[in-house]
C-alpha positions as CSV (number, residue, x, y, z in Angstrom):
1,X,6.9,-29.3,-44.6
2,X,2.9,-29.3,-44.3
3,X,1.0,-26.1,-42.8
4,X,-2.2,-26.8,-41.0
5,X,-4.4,-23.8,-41.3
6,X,-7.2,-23.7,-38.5
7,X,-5.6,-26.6,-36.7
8,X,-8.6,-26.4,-33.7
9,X,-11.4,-26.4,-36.0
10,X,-13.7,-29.5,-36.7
11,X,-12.3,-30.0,-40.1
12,X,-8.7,-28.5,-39.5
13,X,-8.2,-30.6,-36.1
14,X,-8.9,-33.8,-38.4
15,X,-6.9,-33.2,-40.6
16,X,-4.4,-32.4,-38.1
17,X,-4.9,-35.3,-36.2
18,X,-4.7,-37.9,-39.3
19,X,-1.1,-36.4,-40.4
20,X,0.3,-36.7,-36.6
21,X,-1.5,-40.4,-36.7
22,X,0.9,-40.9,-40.3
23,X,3.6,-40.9,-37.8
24,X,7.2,-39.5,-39.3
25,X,5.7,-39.6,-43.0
26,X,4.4,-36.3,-43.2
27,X,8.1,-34.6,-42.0
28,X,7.6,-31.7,-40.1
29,X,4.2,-30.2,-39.2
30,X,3.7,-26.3,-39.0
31,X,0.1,-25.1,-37.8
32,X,-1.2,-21.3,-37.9
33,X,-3.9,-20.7,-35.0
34,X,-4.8,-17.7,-33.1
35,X,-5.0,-19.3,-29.3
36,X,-2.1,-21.7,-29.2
37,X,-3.7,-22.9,-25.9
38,X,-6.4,-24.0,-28.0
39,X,-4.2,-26.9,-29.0
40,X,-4.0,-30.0,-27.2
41,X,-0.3,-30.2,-25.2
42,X,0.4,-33.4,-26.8
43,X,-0.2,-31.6,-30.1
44,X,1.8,-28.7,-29.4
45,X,4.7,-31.0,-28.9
46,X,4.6,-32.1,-32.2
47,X,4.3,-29.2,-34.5
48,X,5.5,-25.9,-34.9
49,X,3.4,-23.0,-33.9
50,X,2.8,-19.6,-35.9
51,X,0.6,-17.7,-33.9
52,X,-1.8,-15.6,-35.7
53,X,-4.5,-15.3,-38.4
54,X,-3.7,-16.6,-42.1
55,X,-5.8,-13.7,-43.2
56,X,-2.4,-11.3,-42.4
57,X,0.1,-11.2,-45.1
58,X,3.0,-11.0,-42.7
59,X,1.7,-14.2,-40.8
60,X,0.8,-16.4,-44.1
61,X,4.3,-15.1,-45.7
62,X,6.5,-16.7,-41.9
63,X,3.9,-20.1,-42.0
64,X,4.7,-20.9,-45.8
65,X,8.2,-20.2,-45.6
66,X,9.9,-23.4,-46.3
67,X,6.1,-25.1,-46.7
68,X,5.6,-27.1,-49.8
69,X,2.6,-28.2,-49.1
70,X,-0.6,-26.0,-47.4
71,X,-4.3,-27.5,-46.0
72,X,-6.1,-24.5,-47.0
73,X,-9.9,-23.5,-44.8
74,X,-11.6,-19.9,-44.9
75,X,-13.1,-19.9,-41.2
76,X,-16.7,-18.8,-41.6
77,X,-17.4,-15.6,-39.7
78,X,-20.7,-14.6,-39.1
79,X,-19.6,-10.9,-38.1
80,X,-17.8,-10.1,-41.6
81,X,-18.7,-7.4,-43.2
82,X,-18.7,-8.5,-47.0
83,X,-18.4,-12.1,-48.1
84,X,-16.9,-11.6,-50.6
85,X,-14.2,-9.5,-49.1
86,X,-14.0,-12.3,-46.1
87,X,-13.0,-14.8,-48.6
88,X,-10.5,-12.4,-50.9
89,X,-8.6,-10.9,-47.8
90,X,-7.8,-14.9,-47.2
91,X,-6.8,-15.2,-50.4
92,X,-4.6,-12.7,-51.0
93,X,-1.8,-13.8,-48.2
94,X,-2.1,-17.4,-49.6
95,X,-1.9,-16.0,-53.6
96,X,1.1,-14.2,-52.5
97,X,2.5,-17.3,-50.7
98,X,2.5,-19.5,-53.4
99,X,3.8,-16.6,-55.9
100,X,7.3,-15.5,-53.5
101,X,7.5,-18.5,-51.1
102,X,7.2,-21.6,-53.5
103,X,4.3,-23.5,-52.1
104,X,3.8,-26.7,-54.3
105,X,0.4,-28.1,-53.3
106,X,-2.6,-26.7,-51.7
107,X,-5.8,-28.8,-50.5
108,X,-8.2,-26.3,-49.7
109,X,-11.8,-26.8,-48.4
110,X,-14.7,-26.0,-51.1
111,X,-17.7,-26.7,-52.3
112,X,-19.9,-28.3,-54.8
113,X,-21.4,-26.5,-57.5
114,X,-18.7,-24.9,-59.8
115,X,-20.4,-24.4,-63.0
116,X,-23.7,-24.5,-62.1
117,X,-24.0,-22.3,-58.8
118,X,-24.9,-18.2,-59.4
119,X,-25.2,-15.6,-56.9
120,X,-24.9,-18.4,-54.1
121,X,-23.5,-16.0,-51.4
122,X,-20.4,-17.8,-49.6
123,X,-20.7,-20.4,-52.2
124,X,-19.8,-18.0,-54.8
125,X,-17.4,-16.5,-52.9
126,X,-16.0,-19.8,-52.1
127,X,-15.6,-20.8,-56.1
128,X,-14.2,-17.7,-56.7
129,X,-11.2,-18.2,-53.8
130,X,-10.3,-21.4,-55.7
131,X,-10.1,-19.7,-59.4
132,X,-7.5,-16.9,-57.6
133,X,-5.7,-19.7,-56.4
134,X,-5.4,-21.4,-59.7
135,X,-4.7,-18.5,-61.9
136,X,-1.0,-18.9,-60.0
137,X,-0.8,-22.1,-61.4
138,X,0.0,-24.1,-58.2
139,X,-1.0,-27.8,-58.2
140,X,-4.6,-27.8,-56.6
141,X,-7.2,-29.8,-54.8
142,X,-10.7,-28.4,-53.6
143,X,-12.4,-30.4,-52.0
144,X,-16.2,-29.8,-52.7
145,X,-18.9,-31.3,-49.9
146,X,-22.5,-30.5,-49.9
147,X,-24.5,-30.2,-46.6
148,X,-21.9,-31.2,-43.8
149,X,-23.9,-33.3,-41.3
150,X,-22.5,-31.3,-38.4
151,X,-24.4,-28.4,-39.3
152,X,-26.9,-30.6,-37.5
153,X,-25.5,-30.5,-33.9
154,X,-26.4,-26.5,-33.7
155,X,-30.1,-27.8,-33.2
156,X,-29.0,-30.8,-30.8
157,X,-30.9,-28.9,-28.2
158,X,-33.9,-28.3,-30.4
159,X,-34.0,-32.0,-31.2
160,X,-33.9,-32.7,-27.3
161,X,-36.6,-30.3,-25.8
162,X,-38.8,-30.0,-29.0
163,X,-38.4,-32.8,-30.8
164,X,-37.4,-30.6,-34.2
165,X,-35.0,-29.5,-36.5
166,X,-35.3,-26.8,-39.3
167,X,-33.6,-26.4,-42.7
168,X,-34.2,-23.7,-45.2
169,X,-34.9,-26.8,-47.7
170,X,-37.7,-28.6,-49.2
171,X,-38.6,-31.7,-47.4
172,X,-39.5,-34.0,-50.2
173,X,-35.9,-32.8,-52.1
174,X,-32.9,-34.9,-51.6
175,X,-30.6,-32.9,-49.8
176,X,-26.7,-34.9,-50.3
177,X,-24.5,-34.8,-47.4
178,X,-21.2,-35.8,-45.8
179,X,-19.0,-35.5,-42.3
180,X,-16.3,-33.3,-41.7
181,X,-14.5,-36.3,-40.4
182,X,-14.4,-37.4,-44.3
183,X,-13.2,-34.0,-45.6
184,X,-10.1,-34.1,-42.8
185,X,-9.0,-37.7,-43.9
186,X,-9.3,-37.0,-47.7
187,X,-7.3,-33.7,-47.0
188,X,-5.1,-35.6,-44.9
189,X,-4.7,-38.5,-47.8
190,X,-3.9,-35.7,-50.5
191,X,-1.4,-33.9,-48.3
192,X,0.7,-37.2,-47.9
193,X,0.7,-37.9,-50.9
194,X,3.5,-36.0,-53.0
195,X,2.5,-37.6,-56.3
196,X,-0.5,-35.8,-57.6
197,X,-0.7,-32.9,-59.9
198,X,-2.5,-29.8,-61.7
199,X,-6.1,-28.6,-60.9
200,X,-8.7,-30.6,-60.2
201,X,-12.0,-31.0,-58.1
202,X,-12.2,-33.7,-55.3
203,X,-16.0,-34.4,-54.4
204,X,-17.2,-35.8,-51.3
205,X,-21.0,-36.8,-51.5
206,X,-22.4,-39.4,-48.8
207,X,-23.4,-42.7,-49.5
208,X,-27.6,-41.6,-49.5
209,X,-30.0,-39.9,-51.2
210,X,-32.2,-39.0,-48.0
211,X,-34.7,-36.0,-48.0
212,X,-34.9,-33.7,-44.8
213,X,-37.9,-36.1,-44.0
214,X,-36.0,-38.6,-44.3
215,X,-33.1,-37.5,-42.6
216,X,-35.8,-36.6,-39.8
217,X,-36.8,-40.8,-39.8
218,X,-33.6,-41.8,-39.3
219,X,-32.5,-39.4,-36.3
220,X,-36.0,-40.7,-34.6
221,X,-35.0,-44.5,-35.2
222,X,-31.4,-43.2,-33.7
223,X,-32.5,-41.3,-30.6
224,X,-35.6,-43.8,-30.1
225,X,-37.8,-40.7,-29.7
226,X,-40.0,-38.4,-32.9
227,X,-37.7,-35.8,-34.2
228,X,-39.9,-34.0,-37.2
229,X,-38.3,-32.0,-39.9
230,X,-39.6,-28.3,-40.0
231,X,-38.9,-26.2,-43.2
232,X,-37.9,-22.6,-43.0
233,X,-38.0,-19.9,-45.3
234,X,-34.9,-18.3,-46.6
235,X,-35.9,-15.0,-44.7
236,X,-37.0,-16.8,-41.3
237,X,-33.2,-18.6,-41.3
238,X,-31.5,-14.9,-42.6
239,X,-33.8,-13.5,-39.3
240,X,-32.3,-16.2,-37.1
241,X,-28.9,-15.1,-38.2
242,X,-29.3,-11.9,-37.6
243,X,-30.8,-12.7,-33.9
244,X,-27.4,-14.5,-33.0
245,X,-25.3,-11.6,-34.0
246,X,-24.6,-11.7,-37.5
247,X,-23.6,-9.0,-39.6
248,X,-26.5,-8.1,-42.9
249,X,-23.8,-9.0,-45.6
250,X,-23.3,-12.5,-44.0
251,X,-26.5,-13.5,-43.2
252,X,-27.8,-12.0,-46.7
253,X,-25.1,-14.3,-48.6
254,X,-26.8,-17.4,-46.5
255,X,-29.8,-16.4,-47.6
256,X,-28.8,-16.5,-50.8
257,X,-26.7,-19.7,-51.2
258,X,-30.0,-21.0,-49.5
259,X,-32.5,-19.8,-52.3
260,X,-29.7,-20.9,-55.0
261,X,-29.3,-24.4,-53.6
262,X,-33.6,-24.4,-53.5
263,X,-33.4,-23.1,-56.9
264,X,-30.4,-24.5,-58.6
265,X,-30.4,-28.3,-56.2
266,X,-26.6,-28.8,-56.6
267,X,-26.5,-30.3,-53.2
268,X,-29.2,-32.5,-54.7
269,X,-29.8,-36.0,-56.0
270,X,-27.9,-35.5,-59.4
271,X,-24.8,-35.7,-58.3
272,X,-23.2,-39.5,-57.2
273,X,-21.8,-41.0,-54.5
274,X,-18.3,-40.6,-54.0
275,X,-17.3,-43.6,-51.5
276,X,-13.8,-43.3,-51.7
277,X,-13.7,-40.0,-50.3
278,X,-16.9,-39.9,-48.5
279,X,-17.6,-43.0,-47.1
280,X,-20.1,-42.0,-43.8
281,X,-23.4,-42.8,-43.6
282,X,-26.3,-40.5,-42.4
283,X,-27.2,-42.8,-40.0
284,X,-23.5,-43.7,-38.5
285,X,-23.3,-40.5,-38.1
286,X,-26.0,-40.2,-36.3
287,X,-25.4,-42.8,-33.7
288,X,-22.0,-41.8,-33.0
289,X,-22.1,-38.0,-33.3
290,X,-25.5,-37.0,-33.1
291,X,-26.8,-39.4,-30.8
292,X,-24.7,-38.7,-28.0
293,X,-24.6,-35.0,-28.7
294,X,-28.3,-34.9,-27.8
295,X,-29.1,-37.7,-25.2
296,X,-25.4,-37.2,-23.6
């Protein structure tokens, strides 16, 4: 059996999506989600529903009975109180999971950077969820993107009326990227397939090496209208955070992975393409996500 975790979310719902597309291959399909209704009827059909978060114990202990094999994803929750307590109290059900309920294989959602990223707020805390995960000694898969191009479509509005998008990154610094539609059908590829084993990073870095500015030229040739890239201070985006409701610890741990990425350039032009698991271009994306997103 395969557990979904966050089954309506942009990554989970891929992955989701791809296993139900692999027909009877998969065997049966168990998803945790809060809102059931959330789920498309057709989907609800197919799969077995635990209702609840799979940051409670009691809920992560009924979805992995029986489960050999668990897609993993920490929702991010801008009103947590402590990042690093956001990620360990996610942890802990799924640590205890693996150690009493015999969970094989996990694929859980990452980052790049291990080794090289320090005091990098939710990317730190991200790293350290996979070591706890690993100390148990179950067969493992993070899958580590960089900048996820959907981060984009918060600013489709912004793009629309003022012709702008912001980043807390240097616009002359290649800044690496990939879809969440290529992190669901990796995840989905690695839960299907029962062969793989131990502990290992999966990578999923985009085909280019564009800059903000030149990520800017590209969505302008796209939408057929100037968008101009605008460069914000780690402060101004933890301000903007805290505008829209988020708590000091979490936008003080974006503010840091910010200033680390700026510092340290992990999500920069050292590290290669990884076509086999990130195939999607900027601009594809762009003219089938962002496009219609901000014209309609």
């Amino acid at each position: 059996m395969i557990l979904v975790t966050t089954p309506t979310g942009q990554i989970g719902s891929r992955v989701l999506d791809a296993l139900l597309d692999a027909g009877d291959k998969p065997g049966p399909i168990r998803v945790i989600v809060r809102d059931p209704v959330r789920l498309a009827p057709s989907v609800r059909d197919r799969v077995e529903v635990v209702r609840g978060s799979h940051a409670d114990p009691d809920v992560a202990a009924k979805a992995c009975a029986g489960a050999d094999r668990v897609f993993w994803l920490v929702p991010p929750t801008p009103t947590a109180h402590s990042v690093e307590g956001h990620f360990l109290d996610f942890t802990r059900p799924l640590v205890e999971a693996i150690e009493n309920q015999g969970v094989g294989r996990v694929v859980a959602v990452s980052t790049l950077g291990r080794g090289v990223a320090e005091k990098a707020g939710q990317i730190s805390a991200s790293l350290a969820m996979d070591d706890r995960i690993r100390a148990t000694g179950v067969h493992h898969r993070a899958l580590c993107p960089p900048f996820l191009m959907e981060n984009l479509l918060h600013q489709a509005e912004s793009m629309r009326s003022g012709g702008v998008f912001s980043l807390a990154a240097d616009g002359d610094r290649v800044l690496r990227t990939c879809t969440t539609r290529d992190v669901g059908a990796t995840a989905a590829r690695l839960l299907l397939d029962a062969s793989w084993t131990g502990q290992a990073d999966v990578p999923l870095v985009g085909p280019d090496e564009l800059t903000p500015e030149g990520m800017a030229r590209i969505v302008s040739e796209v939408l057929g209208r100037p968008v101009r890239f605008q460069r914000i201070s780690a402060e101004d985006h933890k301000a903007t955070l805290l505008r829209h409701g988020a708590t000091e610890a979490w936008a003080q741990g974006l503010a840091d992975m910010v200033r680390a990425l700026d510092d340290q350039g992990f999500y920069g032009a050292a590290e290669p393409s990884t076509p086999d698991t990130a195939p999607t271009s900027f601009r594809r994306w762009c003219e089938e996500v962002l496009k219609p997103a901000v014209l309609g």
